[in-house]
N, C-alpha and C positions, 0 to 999 in steps of 0.2 A: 025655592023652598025656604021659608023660615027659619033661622035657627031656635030651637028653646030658648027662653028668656033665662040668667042664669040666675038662680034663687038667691037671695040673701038672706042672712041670719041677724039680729041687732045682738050675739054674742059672740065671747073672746076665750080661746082653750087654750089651756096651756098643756097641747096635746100635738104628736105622740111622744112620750118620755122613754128612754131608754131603761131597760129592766135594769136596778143595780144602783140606779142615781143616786149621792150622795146628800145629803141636807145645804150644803150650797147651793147645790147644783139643781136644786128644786126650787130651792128660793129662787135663785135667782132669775129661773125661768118664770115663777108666776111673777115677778118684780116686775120684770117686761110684760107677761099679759097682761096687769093694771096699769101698768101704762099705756100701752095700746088700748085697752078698753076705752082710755080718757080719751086719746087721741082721736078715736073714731068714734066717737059718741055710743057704745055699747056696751053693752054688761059683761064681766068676768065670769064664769062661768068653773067654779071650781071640782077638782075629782070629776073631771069631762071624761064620758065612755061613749064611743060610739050606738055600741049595743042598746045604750040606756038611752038614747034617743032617736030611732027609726023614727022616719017619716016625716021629722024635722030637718029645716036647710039646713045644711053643715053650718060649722063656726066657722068664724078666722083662728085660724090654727096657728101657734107660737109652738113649734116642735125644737126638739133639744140639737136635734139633729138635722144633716137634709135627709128629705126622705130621697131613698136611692132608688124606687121601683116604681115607672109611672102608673102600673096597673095598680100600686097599694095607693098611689096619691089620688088616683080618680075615683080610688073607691070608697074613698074619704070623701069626697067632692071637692077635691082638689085639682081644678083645669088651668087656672094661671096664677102669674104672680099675685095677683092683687086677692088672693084666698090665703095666703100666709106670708107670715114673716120668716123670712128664708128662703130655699131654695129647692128644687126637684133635679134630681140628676136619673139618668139611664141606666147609671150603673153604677154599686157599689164604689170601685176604684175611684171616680169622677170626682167623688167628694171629699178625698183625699189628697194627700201629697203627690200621691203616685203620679197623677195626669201632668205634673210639671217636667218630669223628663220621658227620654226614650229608653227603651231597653238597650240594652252594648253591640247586640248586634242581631242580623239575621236569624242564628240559631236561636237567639230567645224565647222563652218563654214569654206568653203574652196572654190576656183572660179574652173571653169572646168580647166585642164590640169596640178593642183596641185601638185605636187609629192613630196606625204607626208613623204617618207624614205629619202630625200634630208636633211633635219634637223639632223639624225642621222650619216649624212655622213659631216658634219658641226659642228657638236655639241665640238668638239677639235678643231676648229678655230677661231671661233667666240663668242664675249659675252654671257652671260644667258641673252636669252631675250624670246619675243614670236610673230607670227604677230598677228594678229587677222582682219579679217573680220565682226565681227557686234561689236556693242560698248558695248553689253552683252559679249562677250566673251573676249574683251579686259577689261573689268574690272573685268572678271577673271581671266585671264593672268597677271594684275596687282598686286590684291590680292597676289597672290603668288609669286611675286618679290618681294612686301615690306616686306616682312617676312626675309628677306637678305638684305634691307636697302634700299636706295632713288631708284629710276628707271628714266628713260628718256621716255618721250612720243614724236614720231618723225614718222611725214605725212610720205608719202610713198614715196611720187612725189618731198618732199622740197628740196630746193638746199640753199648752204653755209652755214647748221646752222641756216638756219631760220625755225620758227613755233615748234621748239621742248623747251618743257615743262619738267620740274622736277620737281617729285611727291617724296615727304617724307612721307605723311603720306594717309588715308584711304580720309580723305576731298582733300587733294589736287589732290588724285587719279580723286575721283569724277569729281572736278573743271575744271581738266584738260582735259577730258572727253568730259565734255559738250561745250569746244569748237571748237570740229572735227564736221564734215561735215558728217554726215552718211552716204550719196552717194558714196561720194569720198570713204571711208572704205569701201563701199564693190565691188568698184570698183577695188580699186588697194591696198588698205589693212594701216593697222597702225603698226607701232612697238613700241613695248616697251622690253626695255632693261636697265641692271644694267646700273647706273650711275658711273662711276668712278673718283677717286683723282687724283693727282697729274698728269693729263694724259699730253701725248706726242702725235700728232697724226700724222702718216706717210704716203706717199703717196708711192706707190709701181706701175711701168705700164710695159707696151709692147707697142709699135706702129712699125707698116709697113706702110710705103708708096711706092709702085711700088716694088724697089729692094732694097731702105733703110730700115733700123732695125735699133731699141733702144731701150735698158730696162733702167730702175733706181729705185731709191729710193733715200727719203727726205723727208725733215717734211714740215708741215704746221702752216702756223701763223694766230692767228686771228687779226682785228682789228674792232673800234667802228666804226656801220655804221651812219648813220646820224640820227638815233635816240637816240647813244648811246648802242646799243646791239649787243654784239660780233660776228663776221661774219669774212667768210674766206678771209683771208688779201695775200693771198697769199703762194706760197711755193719757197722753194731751194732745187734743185735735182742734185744729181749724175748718168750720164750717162754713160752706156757700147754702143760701137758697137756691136751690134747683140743683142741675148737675153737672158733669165736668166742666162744659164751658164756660157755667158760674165760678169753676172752682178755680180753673186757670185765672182769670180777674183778677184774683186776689193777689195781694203783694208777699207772693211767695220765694223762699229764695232759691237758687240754681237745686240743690238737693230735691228738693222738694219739688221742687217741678220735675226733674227726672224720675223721680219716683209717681207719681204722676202719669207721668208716660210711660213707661214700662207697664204698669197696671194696666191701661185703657189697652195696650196692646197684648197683654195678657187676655184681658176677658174677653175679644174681640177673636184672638185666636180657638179659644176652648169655644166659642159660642157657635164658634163655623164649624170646628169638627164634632161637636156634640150638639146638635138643632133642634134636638130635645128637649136640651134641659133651660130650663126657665129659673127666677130669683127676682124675688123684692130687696133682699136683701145682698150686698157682694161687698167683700173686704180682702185686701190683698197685702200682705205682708211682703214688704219692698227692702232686702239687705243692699248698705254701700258701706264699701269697706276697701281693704285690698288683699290681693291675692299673695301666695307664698313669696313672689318674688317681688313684693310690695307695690304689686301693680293695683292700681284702682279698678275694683269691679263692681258692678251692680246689679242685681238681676231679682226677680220675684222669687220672695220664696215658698210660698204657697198659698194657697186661697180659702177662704170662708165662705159658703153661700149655706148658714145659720146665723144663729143665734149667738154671737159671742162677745168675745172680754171687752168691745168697744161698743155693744147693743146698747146701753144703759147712758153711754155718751149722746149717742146719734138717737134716742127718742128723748134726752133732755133740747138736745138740739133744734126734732123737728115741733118741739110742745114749743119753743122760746120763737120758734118761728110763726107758730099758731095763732099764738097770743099778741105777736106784733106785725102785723103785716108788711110794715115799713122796715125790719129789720131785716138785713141783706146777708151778714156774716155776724158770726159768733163762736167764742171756742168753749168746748166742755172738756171733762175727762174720765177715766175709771179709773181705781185703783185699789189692788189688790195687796192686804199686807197679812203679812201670818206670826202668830206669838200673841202671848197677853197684852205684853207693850204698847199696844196699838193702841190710841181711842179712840173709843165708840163716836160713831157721825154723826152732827147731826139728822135727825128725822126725814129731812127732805131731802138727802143726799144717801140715807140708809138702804143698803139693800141685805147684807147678812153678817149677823155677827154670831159666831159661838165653835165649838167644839163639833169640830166634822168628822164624821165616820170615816173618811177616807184622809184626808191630808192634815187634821189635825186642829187648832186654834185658827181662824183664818176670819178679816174685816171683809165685807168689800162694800163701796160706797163709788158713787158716781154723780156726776149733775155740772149745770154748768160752772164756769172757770172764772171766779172774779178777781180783780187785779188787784188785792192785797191774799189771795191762797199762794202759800209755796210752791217748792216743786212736789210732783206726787210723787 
């Protein structure tokens, strides 16, 4: 029997948005649909509603988010990677922090479709940490991390570094505690994990768009957001044409190849116990640092399969690769600064500048990296 041939569309949505988005956070997802639009040679396709187009091939969808329900992504006509930029998960949790560790023990709590041997297939990539599901089990999962030194308390769902708490002792375990959402925990879960010194934190991807590939690795920077509390300021990435095995090539140094490695055996482990989920899009945020008793650690600290703070790097990337066939590597970056201070980018590196309803004065700008730009 034949399969259906699968339809195509020559448009780009920057669809589905989460109800609430802020004026960044908008921009900067159509920023990516007209870039992608260019990349694949199709139209942008603005204010996309499904409703308002029956009967037509779905887009290529640019969602803010993964979509976490394979029955909402097919019904989008969303069957694999190469229909958006991003990812599909099975389940809510997946797309979260939470899937990076285990729960503390047997009696925990856990959501349906859990897979509780994932943790031991992780446990050499990643921090000591735990997720926990009710805020009794996370304050036993806690207990037993301060016994080894501070820990971190970090939402499931947060992005840039915001909402996470450092607990040093048994009160500020508590304190820390009581200001989670219990819903939201057993929704999508909480993590707590070692806190570490001196840390470095690396960004490690893969993206495809149609017939382009790119992997890389970089770090990340923070900066003060308009309250004053450290938030992702940005990253500088090193880019291979094609994928890891182009990326290993490169003259990367010992850091950066463990980070590297940890990632590819992160996504290899979540892709075996979730065979669902699919991604055009994977980025993995790599800490090395050291541990309380100044031991060197290093492990994943959580995954992206959307749209995020490095998307705006990796489609200047795979456009530089487009336009030069011959060109093998190339580094870009994004960078994210907040307050008036800032100036404005130029044009070809712009993607939002003004007064955001949620975090306040905020640039962001991105594109590739040439060798008289500072640091971001």
């Amino acid at each position: 029997m034949t399969r259906p041939q699968h339809k195509t569309s020559d448009t780009v949505a920057a669809y589905p948005r989460r109800t609430g988005a802020s004026e960044h956070e908008i921009a900067s997802q159509e920023a990516l649909a007209l870039r992608l639009a260019a990349l694949l040679g199709r139209r942008f396709v603005p204010d996309f509603r499904p409703t308002r187009n029956r009967g037509e091939p779905p887009p290529y969808y640019v969602p803010d988010r993964s979509i976490t329900s394979l029955a909402r992504a097919e019904k989008l006509g969303i069957t694999r990677a190469a229909d958006l930029f991003g990812g599909v998960t099975p389940h809510a949790f997946v797309a979260t922090k939470s899937v990076t560790h285990g729960v503390v023990d047997a009696q925990a709590k856990a959501p349906q479709g859990w897979v509780r041997t994932l943790a031991d297939d992780l446990r050499e990539v990643v921090l000591r940490g735990f997720t926990a599901f009710t805020l009794d089990d996370a304050h036993r999962a806690g207990e037993r991390l301060l016994k080894d030194g501070a820990l971190r308390i970090k939402p499931a769902d947060a992005t840039a570094g915001r909402g996470q708490i450092v607990a040093r002792t048994l009160q500020e375990l508590r304190a820390g505690l009581a200001e989670q959402d219990a819903g939201a925990v057993r929704r999508l879960g909480l993590v707590l994990e070692e806190d570490l010194a001196e840390i470095e934190t690396y960004s490690v991807g893969w993206v495809r768009v149609g017939k382009h590939e790119a992997s890389y690795v970089g770090t990340q920077c923070l900066t003060p957001d308009n309250n004053g509390v450290p938030v992702y300021g940005g990253s500088e990435l090193s880019f291979a044409r094609g994928g890891f095995d182009q990326l290993r090539s490169l003259d990367l140094s010992d850091d950066e190849r463990q980070a590297v490695d940890l990632a590819c055996r992160y996504d290899a482990a979540v892709s075996t116990a979730y065979p669902d989920f699919f991604a055009s899009r994977r980025n993995y945020d790599v800490a090395i640092g050291r541990n309380a008793q100044g031991e060197p650690r290093a492990g994943v600290l959580e995954q992206s399969w959307r749209a995020g703070g490095a998307s705006i790097a990796e489609l200047s990337a795979l456009q530089a690769f487009m336009l030069s066939p011959s060109l093998k590597e190339v580094a870009a970056f994004t960078r994210e600064r907040y307050g008036k201070d800032e100036p404005a980018p130029t044009s070809q590196r712009y993607v939002y500048r003004g007064e955001d309803s949620t975090v306040g004065m905020i640039t962001k700008s991105g594109g590739i990296l040439e060798e008289d730009d500072g640091r971001i």
